[in-house]
C-alpha positions as CSV (number, residue, x, y, z in Angstrom):
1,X,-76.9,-50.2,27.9
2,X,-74.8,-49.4,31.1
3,X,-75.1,-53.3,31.6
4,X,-73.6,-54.3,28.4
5,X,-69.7,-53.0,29.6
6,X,-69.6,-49.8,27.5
7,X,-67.2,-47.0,28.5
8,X,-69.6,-44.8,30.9
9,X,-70.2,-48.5,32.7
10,X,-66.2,-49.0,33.3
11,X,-65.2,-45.0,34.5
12,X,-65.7,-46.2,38.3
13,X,-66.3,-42.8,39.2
14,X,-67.0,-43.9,42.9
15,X,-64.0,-43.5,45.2
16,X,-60.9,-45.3,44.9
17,X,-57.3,-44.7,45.2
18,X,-56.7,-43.1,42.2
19,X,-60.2,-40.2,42.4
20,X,-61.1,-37.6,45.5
21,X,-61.5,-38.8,49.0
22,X,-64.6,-39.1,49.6
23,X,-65.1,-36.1,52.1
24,X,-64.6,-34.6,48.5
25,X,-61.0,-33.3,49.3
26,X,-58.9,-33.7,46.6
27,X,-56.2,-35.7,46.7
28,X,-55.1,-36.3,43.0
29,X,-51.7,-35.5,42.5
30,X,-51.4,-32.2,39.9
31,X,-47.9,-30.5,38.5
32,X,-48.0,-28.1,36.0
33,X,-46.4,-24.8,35.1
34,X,-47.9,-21.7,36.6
35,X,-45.7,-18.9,34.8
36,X,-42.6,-18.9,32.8
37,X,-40.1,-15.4,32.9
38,X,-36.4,-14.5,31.8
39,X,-34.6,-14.4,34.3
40,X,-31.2,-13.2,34.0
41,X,-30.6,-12.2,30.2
42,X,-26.9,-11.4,28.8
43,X,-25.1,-10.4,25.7
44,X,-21.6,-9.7,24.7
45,X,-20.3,-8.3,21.5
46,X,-16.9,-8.1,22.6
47,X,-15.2,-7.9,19.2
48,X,-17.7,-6.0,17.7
49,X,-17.6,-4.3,15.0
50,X,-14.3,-6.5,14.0
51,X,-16.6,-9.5,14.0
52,X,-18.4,-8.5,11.2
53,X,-16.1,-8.6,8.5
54,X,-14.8,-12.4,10.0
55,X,-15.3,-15.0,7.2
56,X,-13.8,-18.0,8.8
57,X,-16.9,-20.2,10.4
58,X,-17.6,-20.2,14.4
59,X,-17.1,-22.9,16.7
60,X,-20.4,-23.1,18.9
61,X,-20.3,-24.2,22.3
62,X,-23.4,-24.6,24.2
63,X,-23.5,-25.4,28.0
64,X,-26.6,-25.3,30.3
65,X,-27.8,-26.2,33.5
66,X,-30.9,-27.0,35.4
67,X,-31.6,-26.1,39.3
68,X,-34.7,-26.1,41.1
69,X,-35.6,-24.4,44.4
70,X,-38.7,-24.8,46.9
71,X,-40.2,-21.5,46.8
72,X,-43.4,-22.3,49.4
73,X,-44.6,-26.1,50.3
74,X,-46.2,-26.6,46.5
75,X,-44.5,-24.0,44.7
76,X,-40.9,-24.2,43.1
77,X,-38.8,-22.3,40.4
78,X,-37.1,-24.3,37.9
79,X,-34.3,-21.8,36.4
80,X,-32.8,-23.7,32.6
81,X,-29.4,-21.5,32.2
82,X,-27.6,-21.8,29.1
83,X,-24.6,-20.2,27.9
84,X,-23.8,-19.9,24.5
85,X,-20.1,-18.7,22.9
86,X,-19.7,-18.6,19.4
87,X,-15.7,-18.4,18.2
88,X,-13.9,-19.0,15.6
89,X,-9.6,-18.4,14.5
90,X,-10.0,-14.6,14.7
91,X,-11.9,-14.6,18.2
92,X,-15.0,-14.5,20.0
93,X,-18.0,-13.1,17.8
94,X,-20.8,-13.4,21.2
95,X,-21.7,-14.5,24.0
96,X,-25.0,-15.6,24.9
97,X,-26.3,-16.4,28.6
98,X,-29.2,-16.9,29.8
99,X,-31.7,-17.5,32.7
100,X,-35.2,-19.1,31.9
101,X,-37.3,-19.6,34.7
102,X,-41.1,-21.2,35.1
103,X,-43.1,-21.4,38.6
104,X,-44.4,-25.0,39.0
105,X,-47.1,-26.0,41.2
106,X,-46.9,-29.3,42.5
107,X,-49.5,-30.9,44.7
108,X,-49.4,-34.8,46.1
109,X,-47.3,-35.9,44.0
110,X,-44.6,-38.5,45.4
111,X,-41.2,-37.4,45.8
112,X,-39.3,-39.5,43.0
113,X,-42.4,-38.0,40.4
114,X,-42.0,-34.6,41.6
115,X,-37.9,-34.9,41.4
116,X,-38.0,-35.9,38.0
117,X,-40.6,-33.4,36.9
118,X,-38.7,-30.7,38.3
119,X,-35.5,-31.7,36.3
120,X,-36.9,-32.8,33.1
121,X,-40.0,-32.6,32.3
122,X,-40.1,-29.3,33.6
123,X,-37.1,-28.2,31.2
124,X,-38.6,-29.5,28.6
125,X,-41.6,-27.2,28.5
126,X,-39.3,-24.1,29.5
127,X,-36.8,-24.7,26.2
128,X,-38.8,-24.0,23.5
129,X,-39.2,-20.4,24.8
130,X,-35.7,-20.1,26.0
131,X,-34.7,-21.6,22.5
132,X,-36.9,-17.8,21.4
133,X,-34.9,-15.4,23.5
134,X,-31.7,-16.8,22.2
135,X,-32.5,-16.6,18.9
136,X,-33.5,-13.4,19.1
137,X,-30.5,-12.2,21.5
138,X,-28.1,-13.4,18.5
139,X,-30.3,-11.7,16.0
140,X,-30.3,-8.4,17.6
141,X,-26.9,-8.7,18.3
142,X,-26.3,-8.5,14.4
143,X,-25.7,-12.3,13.9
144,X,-28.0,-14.6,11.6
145,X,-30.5,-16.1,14.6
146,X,-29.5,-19.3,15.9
147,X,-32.2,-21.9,16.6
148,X,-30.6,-24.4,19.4
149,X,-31.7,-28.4,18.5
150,X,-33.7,-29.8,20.8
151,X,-32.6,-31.6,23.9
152,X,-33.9,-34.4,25.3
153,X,-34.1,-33.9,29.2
154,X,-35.8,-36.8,30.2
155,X,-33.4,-38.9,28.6
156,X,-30.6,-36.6,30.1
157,X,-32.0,-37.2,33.3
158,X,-31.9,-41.0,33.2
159,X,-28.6,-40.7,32.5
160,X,-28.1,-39.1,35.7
161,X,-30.0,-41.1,37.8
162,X,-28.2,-44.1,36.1
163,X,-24.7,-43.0,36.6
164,X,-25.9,-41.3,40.4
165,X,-26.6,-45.1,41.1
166,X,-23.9,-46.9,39.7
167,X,-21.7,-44.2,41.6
168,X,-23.4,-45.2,44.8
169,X,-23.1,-49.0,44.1
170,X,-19.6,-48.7,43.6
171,X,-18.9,-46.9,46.6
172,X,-20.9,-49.3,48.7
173,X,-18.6,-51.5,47.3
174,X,-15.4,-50.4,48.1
175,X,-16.9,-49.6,51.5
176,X,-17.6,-53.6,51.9
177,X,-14.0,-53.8,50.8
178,X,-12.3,-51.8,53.3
């Protein structure tokens, strides 16, 4: 049966570039997310308990931020801050920031992979749970809980890299001008 081309015939489970060297280290390249913590957690109130009795409807403004520093050779923290305000005619009803951090392991993985695993992929697992703590921050600050849309970091990050690189081009440029 093996000689007929089924799937156990094609998993080439011999050693190759992509499988374990074969003194049986291992040399496949692994990310993932080792543990995930808040951070840095704060709430204001600082019109409370005017802000109650406010009827007109709040302006949200939501801002975040990613950073991500080396912590040992395969370990790094990747800290999602986001800072929430909600206002409206009368004032500022809260003020929501926080910190969201996860330890990532990465090992052999390439530069450009780990870079954008870091920044977006990385992100992207931490916000749901971030999302949580907001929600609940807003809640037990006496407000109706706000669940936060999803964001798309990876395509964020593209956006980034794109601009990061057009930027470059066009100073290149104007160096070969001058």
């Amino acid at each position: 049966m093996a000689e007929d081309g089924n799937v156990t015939s094609n998993l080439k489970l011999d050693t190759g570039s992509n499988g374990p060297m074969a003194n049986g280290e291992d040399t496949t390249p692994v990310a993932g997310l080792l543990s995930q913590y808040v951070k840095d957690l704060s709430v204001e109130n600082p019109n409370s308990p005017a802000c109650y009795q406010w009827t007109d409807a709040p302006e949200m403004d939501v801002q975040f931020n990613i950073a991500a520093n080396a912590v040992s050779g395969e370990l790094h923290e990747v800290e999602l801050k986001i800072r929430l305000t909600s206002k409206c005619a009368s004032g500022t009803a809260y003020i929501i920031e926080v910190t969201y951090a996860g330890l990532v392991g990465m090992r052999h993985v390439e530069d450009a992979h780990a870079h954008a695993f870091l920044y977006a992929e990385a992100p992207r697992i931490l916000f749901p749970f971030a999302r949580r703590v907001i929600a609940d921050a807003v809640r037990d600050a006496g407000f109706a809980p706000l669940l936060l849309e999803p964001i798309d970091f990876n395509g964020i990050y593209l956006q980034q890299l794109a601009a990061a690189e057009a930027q470059s081009a066009a100073a290149e440029g104007d160096a070969a001008k001058a």
